[in-house]
N, C-alpha and C positions, 0 to 999 in steps of 0.2 A: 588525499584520503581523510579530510581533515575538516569538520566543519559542527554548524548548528543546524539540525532540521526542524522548523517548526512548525510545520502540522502533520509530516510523514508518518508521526506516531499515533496521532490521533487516528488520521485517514484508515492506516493497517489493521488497527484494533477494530474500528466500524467496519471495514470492507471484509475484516475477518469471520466478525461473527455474522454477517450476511451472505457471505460465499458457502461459511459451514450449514449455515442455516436452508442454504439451496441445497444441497444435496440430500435432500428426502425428498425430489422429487415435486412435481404441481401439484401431488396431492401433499403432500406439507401445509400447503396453504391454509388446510380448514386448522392445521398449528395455529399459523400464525391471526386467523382471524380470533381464535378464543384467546389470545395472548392479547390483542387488541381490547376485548370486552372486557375481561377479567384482571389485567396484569399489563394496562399504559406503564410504560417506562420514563423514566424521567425524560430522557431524549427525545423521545417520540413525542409528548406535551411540547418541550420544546421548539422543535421542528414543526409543527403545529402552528406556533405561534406566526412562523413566518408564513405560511397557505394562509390561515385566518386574514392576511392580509395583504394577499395576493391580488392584482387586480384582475379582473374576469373579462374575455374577450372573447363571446361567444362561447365556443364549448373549451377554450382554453384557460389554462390558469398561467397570468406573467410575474415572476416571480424578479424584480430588479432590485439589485442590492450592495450596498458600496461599504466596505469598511477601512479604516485608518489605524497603525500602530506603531508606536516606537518603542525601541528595546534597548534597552545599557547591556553588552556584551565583555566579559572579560576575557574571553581569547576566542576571537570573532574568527582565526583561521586554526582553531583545535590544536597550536602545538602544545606538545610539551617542552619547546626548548625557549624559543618565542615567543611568549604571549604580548599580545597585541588587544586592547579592547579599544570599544568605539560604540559611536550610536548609532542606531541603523532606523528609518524611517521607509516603513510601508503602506501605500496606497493599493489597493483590490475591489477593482468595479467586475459583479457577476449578474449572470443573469439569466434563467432557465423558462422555460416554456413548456409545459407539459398539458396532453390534455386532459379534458374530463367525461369520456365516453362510457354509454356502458358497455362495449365493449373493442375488443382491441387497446392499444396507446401508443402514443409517440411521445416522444422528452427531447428535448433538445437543450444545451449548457453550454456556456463560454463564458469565459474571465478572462481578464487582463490583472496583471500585479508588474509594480515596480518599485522595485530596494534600490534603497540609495543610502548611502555610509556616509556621516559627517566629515570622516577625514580621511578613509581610504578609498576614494574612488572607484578606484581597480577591481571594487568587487563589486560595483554594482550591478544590476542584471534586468530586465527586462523578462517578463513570460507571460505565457498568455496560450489560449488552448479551450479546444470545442470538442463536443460529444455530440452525437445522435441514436437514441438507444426507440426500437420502436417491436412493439411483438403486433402481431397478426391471431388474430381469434377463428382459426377455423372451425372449431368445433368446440363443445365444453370438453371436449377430450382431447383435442388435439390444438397445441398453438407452435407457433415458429416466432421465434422472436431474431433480431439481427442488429448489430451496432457498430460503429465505427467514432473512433476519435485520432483529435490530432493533438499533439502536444509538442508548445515549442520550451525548454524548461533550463537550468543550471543545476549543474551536481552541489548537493552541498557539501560546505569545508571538511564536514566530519563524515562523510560516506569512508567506507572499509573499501570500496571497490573504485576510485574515484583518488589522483593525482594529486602529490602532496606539494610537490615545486613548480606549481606553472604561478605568475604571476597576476593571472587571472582566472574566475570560478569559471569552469569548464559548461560551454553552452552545448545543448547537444536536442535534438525532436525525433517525438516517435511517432507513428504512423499503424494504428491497427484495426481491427475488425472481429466480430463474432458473430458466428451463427449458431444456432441452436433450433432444438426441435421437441418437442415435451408431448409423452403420449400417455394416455392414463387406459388402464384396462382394469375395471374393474378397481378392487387393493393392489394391482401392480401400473408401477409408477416408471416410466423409462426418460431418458433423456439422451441426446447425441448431441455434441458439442464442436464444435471446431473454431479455433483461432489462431491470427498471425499477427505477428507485430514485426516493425523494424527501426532498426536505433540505426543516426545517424549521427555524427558528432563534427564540431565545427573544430578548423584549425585553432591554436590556442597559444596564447605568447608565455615563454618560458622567463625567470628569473634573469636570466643572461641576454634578454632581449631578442632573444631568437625566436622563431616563428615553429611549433610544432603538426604537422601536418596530421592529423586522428583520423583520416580514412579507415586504417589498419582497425580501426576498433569498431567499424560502423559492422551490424550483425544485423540478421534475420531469427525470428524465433515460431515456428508453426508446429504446432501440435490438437491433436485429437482426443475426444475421453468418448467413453458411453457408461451410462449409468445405469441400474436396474435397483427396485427399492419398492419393499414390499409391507403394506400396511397391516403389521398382526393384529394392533387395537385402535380402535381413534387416538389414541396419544403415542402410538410405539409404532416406527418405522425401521427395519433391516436395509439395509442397502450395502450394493456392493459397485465398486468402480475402479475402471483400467484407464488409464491415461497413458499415452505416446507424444513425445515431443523432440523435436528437433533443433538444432540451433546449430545456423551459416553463421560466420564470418564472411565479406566479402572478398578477402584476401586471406588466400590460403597458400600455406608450404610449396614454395617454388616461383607466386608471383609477384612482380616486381613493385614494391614496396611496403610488404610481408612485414607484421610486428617487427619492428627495427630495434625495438629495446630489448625485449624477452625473449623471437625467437620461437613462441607459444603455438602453436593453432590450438587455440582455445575451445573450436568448434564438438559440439556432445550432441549425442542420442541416449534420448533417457526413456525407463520405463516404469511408470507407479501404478501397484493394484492395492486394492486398500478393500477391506470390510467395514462397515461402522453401523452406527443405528444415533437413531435420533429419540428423545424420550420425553415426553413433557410429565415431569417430573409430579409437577402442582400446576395449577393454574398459575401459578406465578415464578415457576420453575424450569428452566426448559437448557437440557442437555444436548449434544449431537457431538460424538466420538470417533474415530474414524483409526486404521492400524493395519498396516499392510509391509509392501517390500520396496524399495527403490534403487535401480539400478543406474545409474549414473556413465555413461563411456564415451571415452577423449578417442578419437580415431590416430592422435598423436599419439605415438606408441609409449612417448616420454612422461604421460602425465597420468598419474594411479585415476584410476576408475572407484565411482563409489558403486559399493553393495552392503546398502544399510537398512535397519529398520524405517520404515516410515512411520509418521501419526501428527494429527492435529485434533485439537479440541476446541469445542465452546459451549461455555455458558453462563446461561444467562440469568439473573435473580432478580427481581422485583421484590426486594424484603418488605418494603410497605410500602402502601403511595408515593411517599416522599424518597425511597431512596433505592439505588438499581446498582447494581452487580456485574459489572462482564468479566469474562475472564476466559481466556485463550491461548494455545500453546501450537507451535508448527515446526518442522524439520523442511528445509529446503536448501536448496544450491544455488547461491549468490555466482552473479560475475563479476572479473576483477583485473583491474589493471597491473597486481603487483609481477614483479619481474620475475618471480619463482614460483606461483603457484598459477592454477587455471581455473581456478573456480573455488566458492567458500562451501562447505557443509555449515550451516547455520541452525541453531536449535534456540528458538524465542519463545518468553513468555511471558504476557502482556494483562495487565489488573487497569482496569478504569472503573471508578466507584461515585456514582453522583446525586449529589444530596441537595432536594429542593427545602433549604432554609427558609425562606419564603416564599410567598406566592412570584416575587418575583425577584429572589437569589438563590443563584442555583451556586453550589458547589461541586468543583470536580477535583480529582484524582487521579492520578494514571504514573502506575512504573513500569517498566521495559528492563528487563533483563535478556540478555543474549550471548550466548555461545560458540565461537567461531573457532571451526578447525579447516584449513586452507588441505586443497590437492594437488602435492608438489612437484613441480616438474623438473626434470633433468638428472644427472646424475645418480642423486638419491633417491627417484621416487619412489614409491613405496612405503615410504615413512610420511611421520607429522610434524610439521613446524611450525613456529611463527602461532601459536594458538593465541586466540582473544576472548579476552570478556568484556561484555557493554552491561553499563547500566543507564537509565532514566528517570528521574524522577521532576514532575510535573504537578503544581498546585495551582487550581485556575478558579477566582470565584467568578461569575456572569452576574448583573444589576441592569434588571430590564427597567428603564425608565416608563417606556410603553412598551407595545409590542412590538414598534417598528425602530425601537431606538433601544439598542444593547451598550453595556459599558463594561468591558474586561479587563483582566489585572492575569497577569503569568509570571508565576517563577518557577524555574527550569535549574534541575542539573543535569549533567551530561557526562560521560567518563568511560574510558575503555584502559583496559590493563591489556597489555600484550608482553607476549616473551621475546618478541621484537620491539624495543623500548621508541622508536621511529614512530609506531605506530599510534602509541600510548596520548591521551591527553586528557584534561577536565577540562571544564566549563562552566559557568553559571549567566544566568540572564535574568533581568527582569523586566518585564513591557505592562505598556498601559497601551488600552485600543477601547474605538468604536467600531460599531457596526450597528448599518441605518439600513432598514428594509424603504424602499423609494415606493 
């Protein structure tokens, strides 16, 4: 349960404010194109820089890109009892493909990363992982988009959901897909959604030299949304969205080699309806809100069910050319290996702040804040336990030498307070990396 993540935080807050940013719907788009002309974010410049030097193959664009880092750790496995620091050395060669049509697209993406620790071995890890994300233009009114990725990856030491005594970082690959369907009629805007994932996890060597067998935890997760979302002004979107999800274990109550430690079937059917609106505030402003109900149910009859508010936000600030704003908040239901609970109720809230010092140093920012209260199973359920706080906080400046040649600097803290003191740990780190567009 115990580790350092180092881009998990990043990735969540990007992929947050572009999942919120979807939910107004394909007409949103003509959003997001004024946000382009009026209101480039620093990011966006950024990212830019790497297309700008993209090699062109035909109607394609190949994007190959290799970066290196090392990091001084001083408790490279999160305890609070333990601490253990080291240096850890990463290598990550990626490389995407996307086209340049005017209409329809394809993407395709894969990387490879490999950590390797100066003196602990044990936690070294190999990953590595592909996408393919492609929509279809049927109409100016109507598109279908569909995607599938594979991911082979390790938990990290500080995951809340993730094994605190194996002797090695837990390898596990997921397998998923989405379909989608985008119709515009007139200012109303719809969407139909559907996707499935599946976690698989590999056996894993425990402290005592024993071999731990993690079939028990291998799950399926498929669920469905539709959305409707209604344009009152060029800047003001309504919308409203139902979401159903499901989630297998493949090993359920009765068969033979059923959670051996907890006992759990962790397996839930959930339901979220949410209302929100999306508002471009300024040209350089742009909000999307979201506030509904979530029901959360364990078919285990041992484990409390949630029935809570739901809500997520984002938004987004372009305070002046040089300097941009995110800021996003979400309520969701983690999974988890601890022995008494089946799942986290999570409540996050995520600030990245980045400031182009010069034409070519960019400063960033970014804290995490997080809130965990566990759904307890057995005897007591019905109550709270074990509750957690996380925090993060992360200074990164970026020094483009050119476009194709980046030079980074990261300091990281890291720290959860739990009323389970097992759980609790700090951290701190600090790396030096490049990153070379090829």
């Amino acid at each position: 349960m115990r580790g350092i993540q180092s881009h998990t935080f990043e990735r969540s807050l990007i992929g947050g404010i572009i999942a919120c940013s979807a939910l107004a719907g394909s007409t949103g788009a003509a959003f997001a194109q004024n946000r382009d002309v009026y209101g480039s974010s620093v990011a966006s410049r950024e990212s830019g820089r790497l297309r700008d030097e993209g090699l062109r193959a035909g109607s394609f664009l190949v994007m190959p890109q290799i970066s290196a880092d090392f990091v001084y750790n001083d408790n490279i496995q999160a305890s609070n009892t333990n601490t253990v620091s080291d240096g850890i050395a990463t290598i990550r060669p990626e490389l995407t493909v996307e086209s340049n049509w005017n209409n329809h697209f394809v993407k395709l993406d894969g990387f490879y990363q490999r950590v390797a620790y100066l003196e602990n071995g044990t936690e070294d890890v190999s990953e590595y992982g592909t996408a393919f994300n492609g929509r279809l233009d049927i109409s100016r009114q109507t598109r279908l988009s569909a995607g599938v990725d594979y991911n082979r990856t390790a938990e990290r030491r500080g995951d809340l959901g993730s094994f605190s005594t194996t002797a090695e970082r837990v390898n596990y690959s997921t397998l998923g897909g989405t379909l989608g369907l985008d119709q515009t009629l007139g200012d109303l805007a719809l969407r139909a959604e559907g996707r499935a994932r599946q976690w698989r996890y590999s056996d894993v060597l425990l402290q005592d030299g024993s071999v731990l067998n993690q079939k028990f935890r291998d799950f399926k997760v498929m669920s469905a949304s539709l959305q409707a979302g209604f344009n009152v002004s060029p800047i003001t979107q309504f919308f409203t969205r139902a979401t159903i999800e499901t989630r297998r274990y493949d090993l359920r109550r009765g068969d033979a080699g059923f959670d051996p430690l907890t006992q759990i079937d962790r397996s839930a059917d959930s339901l979220r309806l949410e209302l929100g609106v999306q508002r471009e505030i300024t040209q350089l402003l742009l909000a999307t809100i979201r506030i509904g109900y979530l029901n959360f149910r364990y078919p285990d009859p041992t484990v409390r069910e949630f029935k809570v508010l739901a809500y997520a936000a984002t938004v987004r600030w372009n305070v002046t050319p040089l300097t941009s704003i995110y800021l996003d908040g979400e309520r969701r239901v983690d999974e988890t290996v601890s022995p008494t609970t089946a799942g986290n109720l999570r409540d996050e809230v995520r600030l990245r702040i980045d400031h182009e010092l010069l034409r070519n140093l960019v400063l960033t920012g970014r804290t995490r804040l997080g809130w965990i209260k566990p759904s307890l199973a057995g005897a007591a359920a019905g109550t709270v336990v074990s509750s957690s706080r996380e925090r993060e906080f992360v200074f990164e400046p970026r020094y483009y030498m050119t476009n194709r040649l980046r030079l980074h600097f990261n300091l990281r803290h890291q720290a959860r307070n739990s009323s389970n003191g097992g759980r609790g740990f700090k951290a701190n780190s600090v790396a030096l990396g490049v990153n070379y567009a090829i």
